[in-house]
N, C-alpha and C positions, 0 to 999 in steps of 0.2 A: 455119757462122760462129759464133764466140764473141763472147755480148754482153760489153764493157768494163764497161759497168757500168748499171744502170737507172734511171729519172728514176720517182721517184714524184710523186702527184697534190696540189700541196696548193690550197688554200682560202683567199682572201679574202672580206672584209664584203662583197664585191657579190655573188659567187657564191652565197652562200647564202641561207635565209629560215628563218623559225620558225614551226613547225608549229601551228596554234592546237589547242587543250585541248579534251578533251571534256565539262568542266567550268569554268566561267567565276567568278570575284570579283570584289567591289568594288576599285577602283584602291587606295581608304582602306584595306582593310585588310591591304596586303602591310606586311610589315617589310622593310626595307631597311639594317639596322644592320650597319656593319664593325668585327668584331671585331678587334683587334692589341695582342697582349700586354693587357697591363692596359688598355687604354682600348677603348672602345665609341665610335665615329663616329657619328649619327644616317643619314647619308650615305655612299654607297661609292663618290667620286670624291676623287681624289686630283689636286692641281696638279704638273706637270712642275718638275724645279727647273732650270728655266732663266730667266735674267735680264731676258727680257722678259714673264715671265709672274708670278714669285714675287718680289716684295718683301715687308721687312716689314710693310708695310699690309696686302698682298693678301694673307699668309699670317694675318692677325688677321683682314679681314675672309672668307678661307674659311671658317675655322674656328667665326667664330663663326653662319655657315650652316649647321654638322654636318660639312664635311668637312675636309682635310690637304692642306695648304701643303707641300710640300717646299724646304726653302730653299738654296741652291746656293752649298755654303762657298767653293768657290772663283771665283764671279765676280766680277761688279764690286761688289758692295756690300762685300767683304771686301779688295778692294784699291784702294778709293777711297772718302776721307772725303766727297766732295763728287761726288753719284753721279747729278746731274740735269744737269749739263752733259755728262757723258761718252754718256748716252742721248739728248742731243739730236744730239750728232755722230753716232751711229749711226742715227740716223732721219732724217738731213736728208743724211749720205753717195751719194752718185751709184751704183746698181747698181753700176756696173762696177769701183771702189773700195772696196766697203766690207769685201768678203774681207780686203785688203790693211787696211784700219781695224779691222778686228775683231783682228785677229793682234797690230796695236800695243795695240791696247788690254788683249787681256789678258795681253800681255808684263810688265804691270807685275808685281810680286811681292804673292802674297798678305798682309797684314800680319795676324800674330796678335792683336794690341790689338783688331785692328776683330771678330774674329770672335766672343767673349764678350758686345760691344757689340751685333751685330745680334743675336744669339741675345735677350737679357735685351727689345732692343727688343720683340722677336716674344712672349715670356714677360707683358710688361708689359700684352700686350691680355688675355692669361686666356686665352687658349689654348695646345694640347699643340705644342712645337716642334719636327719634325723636319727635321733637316740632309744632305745628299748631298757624300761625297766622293769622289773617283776612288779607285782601288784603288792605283792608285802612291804616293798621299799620304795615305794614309787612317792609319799609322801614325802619323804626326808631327802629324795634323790632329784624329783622330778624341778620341783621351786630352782637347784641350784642347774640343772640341763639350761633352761630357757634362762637364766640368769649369766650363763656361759654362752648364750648364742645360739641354742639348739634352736630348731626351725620345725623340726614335728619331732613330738612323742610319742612313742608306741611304749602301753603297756600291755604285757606278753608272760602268759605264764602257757602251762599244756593245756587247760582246762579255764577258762573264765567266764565268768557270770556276771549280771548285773545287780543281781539277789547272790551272798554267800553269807552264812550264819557261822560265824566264828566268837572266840569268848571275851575278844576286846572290846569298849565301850562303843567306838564310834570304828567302823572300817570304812573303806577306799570308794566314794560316791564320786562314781563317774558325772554324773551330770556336775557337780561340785568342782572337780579337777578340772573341767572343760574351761570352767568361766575364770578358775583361777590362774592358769598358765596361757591365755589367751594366743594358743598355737593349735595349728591341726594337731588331732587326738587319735594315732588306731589303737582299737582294743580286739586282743584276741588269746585263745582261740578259742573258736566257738565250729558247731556241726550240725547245730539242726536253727528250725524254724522259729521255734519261741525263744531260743536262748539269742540268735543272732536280733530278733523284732526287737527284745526289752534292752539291749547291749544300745541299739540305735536309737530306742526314747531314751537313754541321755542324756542325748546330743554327739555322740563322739563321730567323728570323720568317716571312720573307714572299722569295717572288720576282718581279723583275721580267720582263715576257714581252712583248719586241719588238725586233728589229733591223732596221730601215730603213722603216719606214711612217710617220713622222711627215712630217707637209707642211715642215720645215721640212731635213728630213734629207736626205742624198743617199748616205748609206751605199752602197746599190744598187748606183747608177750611176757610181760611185768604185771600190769594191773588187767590187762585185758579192755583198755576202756579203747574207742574209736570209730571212726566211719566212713567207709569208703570214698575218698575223694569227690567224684562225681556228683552223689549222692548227696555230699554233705556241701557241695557248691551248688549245686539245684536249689535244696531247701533255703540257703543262706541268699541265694539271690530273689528267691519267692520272696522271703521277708522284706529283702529291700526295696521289692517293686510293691510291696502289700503299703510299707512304709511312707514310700513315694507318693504314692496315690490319698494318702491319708494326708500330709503336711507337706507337699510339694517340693521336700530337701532329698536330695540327693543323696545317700550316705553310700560309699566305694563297696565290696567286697572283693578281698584278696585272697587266691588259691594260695595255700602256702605249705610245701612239702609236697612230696610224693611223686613229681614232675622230673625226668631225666631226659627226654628226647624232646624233640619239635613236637609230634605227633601228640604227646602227654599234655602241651602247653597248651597246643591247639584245642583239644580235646576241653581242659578246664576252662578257656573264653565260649566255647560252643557251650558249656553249661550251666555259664550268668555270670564267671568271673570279668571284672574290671582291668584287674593285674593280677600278676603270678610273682611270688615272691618265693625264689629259688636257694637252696643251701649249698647242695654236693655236684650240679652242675658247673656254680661259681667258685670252687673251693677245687674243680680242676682248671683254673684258670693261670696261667703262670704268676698272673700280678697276683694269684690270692696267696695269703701268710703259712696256711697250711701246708705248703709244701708236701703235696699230694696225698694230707691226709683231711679226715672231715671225722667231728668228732660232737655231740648232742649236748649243747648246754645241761640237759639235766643230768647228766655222768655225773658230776659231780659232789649230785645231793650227798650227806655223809648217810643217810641210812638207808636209801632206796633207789639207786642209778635206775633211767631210764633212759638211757644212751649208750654207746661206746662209740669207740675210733673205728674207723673204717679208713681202707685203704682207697683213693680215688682215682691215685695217680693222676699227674698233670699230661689235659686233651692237648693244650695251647695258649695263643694268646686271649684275652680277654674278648677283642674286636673279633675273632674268628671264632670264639663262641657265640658272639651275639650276631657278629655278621657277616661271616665266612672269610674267606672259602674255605668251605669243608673240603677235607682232608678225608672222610672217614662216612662211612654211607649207614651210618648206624642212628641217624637222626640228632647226635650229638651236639653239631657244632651249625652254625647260623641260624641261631633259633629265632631271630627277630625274620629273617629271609623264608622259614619255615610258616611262622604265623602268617605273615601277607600273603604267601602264595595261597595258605587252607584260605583264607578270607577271599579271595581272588575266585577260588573253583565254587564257594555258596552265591558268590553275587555281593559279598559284605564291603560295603566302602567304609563301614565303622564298627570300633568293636558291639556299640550299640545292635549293629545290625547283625554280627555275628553271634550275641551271646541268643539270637534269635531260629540259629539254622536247627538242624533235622537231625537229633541222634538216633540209632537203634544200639539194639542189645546186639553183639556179633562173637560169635569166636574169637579168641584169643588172636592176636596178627602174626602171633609169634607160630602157632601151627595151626593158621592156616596158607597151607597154600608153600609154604615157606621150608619144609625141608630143605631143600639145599641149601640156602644159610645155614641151618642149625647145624647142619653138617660140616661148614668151611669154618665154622667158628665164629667169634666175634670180628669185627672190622678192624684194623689195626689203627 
């Protein structure tokens, strides 16, 4: 018999674990600093730019935490002057409606006036602002972002490529946009090896690395396309070290989606990530706009939602998810106090030397060993 074709092995945050160091640190003295283009982060978590996680508030008060707001040019902040009633209709919407409400709502047209206005608002807290736009609009969007102040742009669709064969005369040439907006560039997402290597000859900054693991996403189980977190930050870090070694630039790789606990975070720096750029962890944050709902930019599209609303409910404040005190022993809340200590137990004084430690394949955490949680329930 002739095999058609073979299924290889890949890897999620449950399947695996991190091997401890045969030298140990203080939690104090790792660094944790993300590098991008000219600016230095104190911090290596980044906010999703989705609308119920990233307003201008949330992106002033990430930032002035140590980490990056991405702000999301085409939701509702750039197509409504008046942006708190349109979020109470989508939090008070009936499940079985609010697809259909999400589709009206961002049927409206983006308005350029407003997008120079939330940028300079985000500017006005003294923080670095960076903006997300799809790859379809990213011509006609991106010239006016950096013309408003924007400081990086991230273009972001579910799927991107550095090659896409479409019937327009000339499409979206990354290495073209790099030299034109002369700001750091991420482009994403991407999950394996050659898509993230040819994304990088470019030139762009930083990639992003996740397709369908986000709690709010259903990529998956819509088109079925995806690849296990793990797996798909492995390959996309292989490329950058394949890359590095070829032309001696540096280009980031960001885990993005799929990460809810310390543990999860922990887990995607042990397997090449630079930073983690988080949706539904920050989206239970009391400063975020969602008022404890979290909901998938692409719900939206009018003929094939790959999203919906999820409920998140609100953990806390913003500092007591990034930097405790937990409240709550479900790995939730001080996720920045979470990474130092796993860095700490491998021997890691950098993420450098973290993305270096020792994973295996393991059971699930959740059973092993762990009956009695599963039994008291979740942590309150």
């Amino acid at each position: 018999m002739v095999l058609f074709k073979e299924i290889r092995r890949a890897y999620g945050f449950d399947e695996v674990a991190i091997v401890p160091g045969q030298v140990t640190i203080n939690p104090d003295q790792t660094t944790i600093e993300f590098p991008l283009g000219p600016y230095r982060f104190p911090i290596p978590f980044l906010a999703s730019a989705m609308d119920a996680v990233v307003s201008p508030s949330f992106a002033i008060a990430l930032g002035k935490a140590g980490g990056l707001a991405v702000f999301n040019l085409e939701g509702i902040w750039t197509r409504y002057e008046d942006v708190e009633g349109v979020l109470q209709q989508i939090v008070e919407a009936p499940q079985g409606e609010v697809t259909s409400l999400l589709q009206k709502v961002y049927s409206a047209p983006v308005k350029e006036s407003l997008i120079g206005q939330r940028i300079q608002e985000i500017k006005k807290g003294g923080v670095v602002c960076a903006v997300a736009v799809t790859p379809q609009n990213t011509k006609r969007l991106a010239p006016l972002a950096v013309e408003g102040g924007a400081d990086i742009l991230v273009v972001q669709a579910t799927v991107t490529t550095a090659r896409h064969i479409s019937k327009s005369y000339r499409g979206l040439i990354f290495s073209e946009l790099v030299q034109q907006v002369k700001v750091p560039v991420l482009v994403g997402n991407c999950v394996t090896y050659s898509s993230a290597l040819e994304l990088m000859e470019t030139g762009v900054h930083g990639v992003l690395v996740g397709v369908g693991p986000g709690a709010a996403c259903t990529t998956r189980e819509v088109v079925g396309i995806g690849v296990p977190q793990v797996t798909a930050t492995m390959e996309c870090a292989a490329a950058r070290e394949e890359y590095y070694r070829q032309t001696g630039r540096y280009v980031v790789v960001i885990t993005d989606g799929g990460m809810r606990t310390g543990g999860e975070v922990c887990k995607a720096f042990a397997s090449g990530a630079d930073a983690v750029m988080l949706g539904t962890p920050f989206a239970q944050a009391r400063e975020a706009p969602g008022r404890g709902y979290n909901w998938g930019m692409a719900t939206s599209h009018p003929a094939l939602p790959r999203g919906t609303r999820v409920r998140v409910g609100v953990k806390g404040s913003l500092q007591e998810i990034l930097f405790g005190p937990s409240r709550v022993t479900d790995g939730t809340m001080n996720l920045v106090g979470a990474l130092r200590v796993s860095m700490g137990m491998v021997g890691a004084f950098t993420i450098r030397d973290f993305q270096r430690a020792e994973l295996v394949y393991a059971p699930s955490v959740k059973v092993e060993g762990k009956a009695y949680q599963l039994a008291q329930g979740p942590s309150p």
